[in-house]
N, C-alpha and C positions, 0 to 999 in steps of 0.2 A: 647195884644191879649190874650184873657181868653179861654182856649182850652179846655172847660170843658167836660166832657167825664163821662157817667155811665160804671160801669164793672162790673161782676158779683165774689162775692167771698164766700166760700163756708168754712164755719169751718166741720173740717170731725169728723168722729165719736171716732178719739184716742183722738181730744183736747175735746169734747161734752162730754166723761167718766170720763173725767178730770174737769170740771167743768171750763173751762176756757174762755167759750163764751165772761166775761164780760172781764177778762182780756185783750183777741185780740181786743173785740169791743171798747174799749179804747186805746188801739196801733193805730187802724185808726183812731180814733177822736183825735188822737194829733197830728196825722199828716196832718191833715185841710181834711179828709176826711165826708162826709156827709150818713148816713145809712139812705136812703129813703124807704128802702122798708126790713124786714127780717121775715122771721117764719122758726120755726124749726120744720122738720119733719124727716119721715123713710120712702125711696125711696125703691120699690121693685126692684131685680137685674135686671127685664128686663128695669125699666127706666137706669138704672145705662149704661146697653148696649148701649139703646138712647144716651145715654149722652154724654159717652167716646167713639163714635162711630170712631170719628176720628182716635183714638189709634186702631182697632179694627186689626188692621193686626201685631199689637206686640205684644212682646212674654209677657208682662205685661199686656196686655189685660183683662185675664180673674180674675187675681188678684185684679186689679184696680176696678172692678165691684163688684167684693162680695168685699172689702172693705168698698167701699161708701158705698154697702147696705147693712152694717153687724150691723147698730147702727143709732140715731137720726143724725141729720145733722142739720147745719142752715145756712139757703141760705140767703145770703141780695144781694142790689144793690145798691153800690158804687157810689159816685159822686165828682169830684173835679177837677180842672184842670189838665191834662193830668194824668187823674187816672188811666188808663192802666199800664203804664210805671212805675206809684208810688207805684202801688198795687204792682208791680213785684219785686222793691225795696224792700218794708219792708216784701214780703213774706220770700226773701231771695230765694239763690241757692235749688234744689230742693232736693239733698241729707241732710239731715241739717247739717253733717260734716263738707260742705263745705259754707255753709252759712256765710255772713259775721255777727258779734256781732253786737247786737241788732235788729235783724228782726227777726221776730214770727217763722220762723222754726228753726234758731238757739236755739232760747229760747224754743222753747217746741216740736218740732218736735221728733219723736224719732229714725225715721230711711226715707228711701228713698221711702218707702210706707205709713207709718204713720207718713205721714208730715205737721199734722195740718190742712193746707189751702188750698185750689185752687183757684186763679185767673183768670180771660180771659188774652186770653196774647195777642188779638188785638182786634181794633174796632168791625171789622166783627162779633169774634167770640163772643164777650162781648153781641152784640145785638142775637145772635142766644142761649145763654146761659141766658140772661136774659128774653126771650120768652119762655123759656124752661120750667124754675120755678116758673113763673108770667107772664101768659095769662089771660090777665082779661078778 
C-alpha cells in the first residue's frame, strides 16, 4: 500500500540567513523525499497572520508572525509515502534541545522560535497549507 502524501514545508528565515536551503533540501532527498514544487520569498506579516491563524489565540502568536515575516523564506511541497509523519520525523521536536540527533532542528535550529523548519503536521492542514503558497 503506497500511502503517498504532499506536505508543505517551509525553511524559515534563521536557516535562509544561514545559507542552508541546500543543506535541508538534501536532508529530504535522502530521505526518499520528492520537492515538486519550491520558490523562495518574503511574506508580509499580515499573510504571516493568515497563515498561523490557527495559533492566533496563543501567547506566541504575535512572535510567530513577525518571525516568519522578518526575512526570505522557502516554501516547497513535499511528496513521499506518508510524508506527513516523515516530515515531522526528520524535522525533529520543536524545541531543538529536545530534538532527537540527526533531524534538521537538532542540527541547525537555534532556539524554540528559530527552528529552522515547519511542517504540515496532518493531511487536512498539508492541503490548506499547500493552497496557501501555491494557488495556481
Amino acid at each position: 500500500m503506497n500511502n503517498l502524501e504532499q506536505t508543505l514545508s517551509i525553511i524559515k528565515p534563521d536557516a535562509v540567513e544561514r545559507n542552508l536551503e541546500n543543506e535541508i533540501k538534501e536532508m529530504f532527498k535522502i530521505k526518499g523525499f520528492s520537492i515538486l514544487k519550491e520558490k523562495k520569498i518574503q511574506i508580509e506579516k499580515s499573510e504571516a497572520e493568515k497563515f498561523y491563524k490557527v495559533h492566533e489565540t496563543k501567547p506566541f502568536y504575535n512572535d510567530l508572525c513577525d518571525y516568519l515575516s522578518s526575512g526570505p523564506i522557502v516554501v516547497m511541497v513535499l511528496e513521499k509515502s506518508n510524508a506527513i509523519l516523515g516530515n515531522r520525523e526528520l524535522m525533529g521536536a520543536t524545541n531543538p534541545k529536545d530534538a532527537a540527533e540527526g533531524t534538521i532542528r537538532k542540527k541547525y535550529g537555534i532556539s524554540i522560535d528559530k527552528n529552522s523548519v515547519h511542517g504540515s503536521d496532518s493531511v487536512e492542514n498539508a492541503k490548506i497549507e499547500i493552497d496557501f503558497f501555491f494557488k495556481d
